[in-house]
C-alpha positions, 0 to 999 in steps of 0.5 A: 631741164625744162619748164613745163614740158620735158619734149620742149626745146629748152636753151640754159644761159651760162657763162663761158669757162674761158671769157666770163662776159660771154654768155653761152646757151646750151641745150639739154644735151650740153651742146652750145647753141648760141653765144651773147656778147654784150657789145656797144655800137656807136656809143649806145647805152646797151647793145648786144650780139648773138651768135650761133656755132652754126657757120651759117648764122651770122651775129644778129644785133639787138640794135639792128632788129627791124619789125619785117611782119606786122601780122604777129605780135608777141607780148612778154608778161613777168608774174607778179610774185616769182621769176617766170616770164611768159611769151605769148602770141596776141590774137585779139580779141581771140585768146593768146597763145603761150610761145615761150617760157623763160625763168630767171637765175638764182643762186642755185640755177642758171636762167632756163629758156624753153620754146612750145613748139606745139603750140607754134606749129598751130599756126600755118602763117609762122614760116621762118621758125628759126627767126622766131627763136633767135627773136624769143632769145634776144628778147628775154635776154634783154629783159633779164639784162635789163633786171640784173641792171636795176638790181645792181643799181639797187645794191649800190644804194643799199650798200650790198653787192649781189651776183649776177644771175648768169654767174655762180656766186664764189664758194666761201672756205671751208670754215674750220671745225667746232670745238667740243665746247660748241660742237653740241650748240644749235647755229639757230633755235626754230621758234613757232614763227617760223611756222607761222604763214605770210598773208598775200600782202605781208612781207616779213623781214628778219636776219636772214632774210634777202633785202633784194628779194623783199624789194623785188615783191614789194614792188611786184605787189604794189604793181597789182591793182587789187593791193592796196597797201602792203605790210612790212613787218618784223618778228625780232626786234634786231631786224628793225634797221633791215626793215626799214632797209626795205622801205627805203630801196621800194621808195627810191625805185618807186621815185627812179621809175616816176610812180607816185609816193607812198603814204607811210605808216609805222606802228610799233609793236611790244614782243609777246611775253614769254609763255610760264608760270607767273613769277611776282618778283619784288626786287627792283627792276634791273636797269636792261639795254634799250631794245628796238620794238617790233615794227609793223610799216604798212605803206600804201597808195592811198590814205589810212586814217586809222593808221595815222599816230594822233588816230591810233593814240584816241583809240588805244586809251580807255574809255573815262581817261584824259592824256595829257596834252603834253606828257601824255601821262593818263589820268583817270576821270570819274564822271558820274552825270546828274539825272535831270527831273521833268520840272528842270530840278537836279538832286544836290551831292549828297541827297538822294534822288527825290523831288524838291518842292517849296513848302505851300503857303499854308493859307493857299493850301487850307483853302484849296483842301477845305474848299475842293477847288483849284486855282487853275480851274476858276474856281470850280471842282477838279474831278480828274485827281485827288489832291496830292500832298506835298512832297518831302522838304529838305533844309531849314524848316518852315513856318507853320502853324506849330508854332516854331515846333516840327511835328511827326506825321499823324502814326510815327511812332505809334500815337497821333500828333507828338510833339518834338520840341526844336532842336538846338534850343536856344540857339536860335 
């Protein structure tokens, strides 16, 4: 089947019914075109052969390819999330041509290559078309050789095997039938998160999910200049250890291919409670297994202050609460400032906000009322403002000229000028 045209000559990689370590390239008709063994020349790490059904083709090795034509060059490019590769012809500074496409294998499909040959014949100076293809072939099934190690190397670290792309993973027994008591028992309950979309930098994991495959885009992600950090993130709490599962693979592929570290940030996350009618249950809390929070692991090429603990904690407390440096219980603080009057006075606790003033000596104060003059001025008339009497006094009263006796303002209680006498008395 082909990629993207169905008038492309399309190659499908299989392996050999008779020797699995053959590889054998078949056309849309069934018929086998070539055939790849993987063969070690003189100790290399990786050699490998290509040979064609015709008696005319002769093996071409990987390790004896030497560059002939220096007119043409051919750039293969892998998209960053998928599995689609594309070959092209490089015609700097004009646009490049797309030569090829290729798609690795899965589970379901075998690795497909397809060949634009209208796009070949554009070009007057390609004359040996039959060495272009047998070049397009070698060099995509190095590049998936190549992949298929590191994804071997990979599992060996985690500890999970996966099959290689060019062979059909092995089909398990027919399990035996249900009983009647969970014939009618769902395998899985569909919950609203599985509708819930992923956003371009978001990898959620959970149990059923390929660690392999997250590895694979989390590296394909940060590959891209315009991410600047990624999201790992979980949506129950028992696919806590395959995230960090996650983590661990991208970090130690990261340091095998000598890129620089990445800066970690975990944040937990409490489940969302369950939709219902408020029930107030007065009973004491049953005692309930410890369960894994939800994590959020965000990784990143460059620093995140907002994300560091001490960062998250300042910002998660309420304003007007203290954390203890230590426990890191919350205690509640009240603090209610004083309103500072023009003079530098503050009102004491308990009093109302009102100015406190001194009572005048009565002597000073007689003189500039009956005189009309203040000291300021030397003696002369102040015409800018009336005189204003003094402010209310709080505390031990005065002496004046009562006698030891507090009087009420002139109206009161209706009259003018009662007498009270001292409260307390005799005990002064």
């Amino acid at each position: 089947m082909a990629l993207r045209d169905a008038s492309c000559y399309t190659l499908t990689a299989e392996p050999s019914r008779e020797n699995p370590a053959i590889l054998e390239l078949k056309e849309n008709n069934g018929e086998v075109r070539y055939a790849r063994v993987r063969e070690k020349v003189n100790g290399e790490a990786y050699a490998t052969a290509l040979y064609g059904m015709d008696v005319h083709l002769r093996g071409v090795s990987y390790t004896q390819m030497s560059r002939a034509d220096n007119s043409n060059k051919y750039k293969w490019k892998r998209d960053l999330v998928g599995k689609d590769m594309v070959c092209s012809l490089d015609r700097k500074p004009e646009p490049s041509v797309e030569v090829c496409l290729a798609r690795e294998g899965d589970k379901r499909d075998f690795p497909r290559i397809s060949i634009l040959h209208y796009n070949i014949e554009r070009f007057q100076d390609i004359k040996d078309l039959r060495g272009l293809e047998y070049l397009l072939v070698m060099s995509v099934l190095c590049l998936m050789d190549a992949a298929e190690e590191r994804q071997a190397e990979r599992a060996q670290s985690t500890g999970l095997l996966r099959t290689p792309s060019g062979s059909k993973p092995a089909v398990p027994a027919k399990p035996s039938p249900p009983t009647s008591s969970s014939s009618h028992e769902p395998q899985r309950i569909i919950t609203p998160e599985d509708f819930e979309p992923e956003e371009s930098n978001e990898i959620i994991v959970g149990m059923q999910t390929d660690i392999n495959t997250h590895i694979d885009r989390a590296l394909a992600l940060l590959c891209d200049p315009g991410i600047l950090y990624i999201v790992i993130r979980t949506k129950r709490p028992e696919a806590a250890q395959r995230a960090m599962q996650v983590c661990s693979g991208i970090t130690r592929a990261r340091h095998r291919n000598g890129e620089p570290e990445l800066h970690q940030y975990v944040n937990e996350e409490q489940p969302p409670a369950p939709r219902g009618p408020r029930v107030i249950n007065l009973d004491d809390p049953k005692p309930e297994p410890w369960r894994p929070p939800l994590l959020a692991i965000y990784l990143s090429t460059i620093e995140l202050p907002d994300l560091a603990p001490g960062r998250r904690e300042a910002q998660s407390s309420p304003p007007g609460v203290v954390r203890h440096p230590t426990k890191g219980k919350a205690t509640p603080v009240l603090i209610a400032p004083q309103p500072k009057r023009p003079n530098g006075h503050t009102a004491p606790h308990g009093l109302p906000n009102v100015r406190l003033s001194p009572s005048p000596e009565p002597s000073k104060t007689a003189q500039h009322v009956s005189h009309g003059k203040h000291p300021s001025h030397g003696g002369k008339p102040s015409q800018q403002s009336p005189p204003v009497p003094p402010a209310p006094s709080f505390g031990a009263p005065q002496p004046s000229s009562t006698n030891g006796k507090l009087t009420k303002p002139n109206g009161a209680n209706g009259g003018s000028g009662v007498k009270i006498s001292r409260l307390f008395k005799g005990r002064a």
